[in-house]
N, C-alpha and C positions, 0 to 999 in steps of 0.2 A: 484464447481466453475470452469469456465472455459473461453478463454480468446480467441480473433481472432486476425488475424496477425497485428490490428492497434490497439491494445491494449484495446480494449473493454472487460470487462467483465460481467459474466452472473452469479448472485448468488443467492444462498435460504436460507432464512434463516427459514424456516418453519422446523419446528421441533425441534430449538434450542435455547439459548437467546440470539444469536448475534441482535444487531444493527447496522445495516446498515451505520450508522454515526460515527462507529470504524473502517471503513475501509480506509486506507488510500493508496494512490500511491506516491513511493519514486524514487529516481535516488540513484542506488547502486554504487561502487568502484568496476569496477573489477582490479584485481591484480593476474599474476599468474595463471592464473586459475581460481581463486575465488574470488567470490561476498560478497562484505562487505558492510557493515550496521552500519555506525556513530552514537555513541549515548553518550553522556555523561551528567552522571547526580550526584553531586555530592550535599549529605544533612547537611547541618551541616555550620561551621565558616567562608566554601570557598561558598558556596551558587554559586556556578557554574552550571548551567543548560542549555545544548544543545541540543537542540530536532531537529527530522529530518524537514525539507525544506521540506511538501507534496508539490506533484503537483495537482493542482485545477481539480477534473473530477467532472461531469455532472449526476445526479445519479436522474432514472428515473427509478418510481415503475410501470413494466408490468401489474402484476395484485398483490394481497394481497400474500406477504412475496417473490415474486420474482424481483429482482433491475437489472438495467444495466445500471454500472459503466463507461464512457466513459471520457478519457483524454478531458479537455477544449481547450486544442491546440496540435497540433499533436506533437508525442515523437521524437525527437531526436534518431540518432542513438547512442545504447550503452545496459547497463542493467539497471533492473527496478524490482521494486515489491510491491503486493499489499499483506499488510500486513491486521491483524487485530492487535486491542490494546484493553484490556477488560479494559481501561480506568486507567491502573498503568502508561503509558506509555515504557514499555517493548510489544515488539512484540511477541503471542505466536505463531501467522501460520502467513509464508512468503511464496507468491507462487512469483517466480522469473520468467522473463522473458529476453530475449535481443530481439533487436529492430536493423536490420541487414541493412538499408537503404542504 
């Protein structure tokens, strides 16, 4: 996976069982230094459930198993990342980016 300075990304999934439709682009918290990731999910009596705000991108298959993920409207300055979710909604890869405009 890899990404250009207007937030486009270039991904394979060949060779592994990602789908393409687990990927999603967030608006992170930076703070300090570091990049945070909002999530709360709570099961049980309080049935609280907060999931991240995706931002809407445009996801166009080059050829068989390679996509290019493209923001719907241009990013904002600030940080961002495109995670995947193997559908628990817990994020296991988060490739992070900032958006320096």
């Amino acid at each position: 996976t890899n990404s250009s300075e207007n937030g486009t990304f270039y991904i394979s999934t060949l060779g592994s069982t990602q789908n393409i439709d687990n990927f999603h682009l967030i608006q992170l918290e930076c703070k300090n230094g570091r990049r945070w990731y909002k999530y709360v999910k709570v099961v049980g009596f309080g049935k609280v459930k907060e999931e991240p705000v995706g931002i809407p991108v445009v996801t166009t298959e080059l050829k068989h198993g390679i996509y290019k993920l493209t923001p719907a409207l241009p990013l904002s300055r600030g940080c961002y990342g495109l995670f995947y979710n193997y559908s628990n909604g817990i994020p296991t890869e988060i490739y992070d980016f900032d958006v320096l405009l």
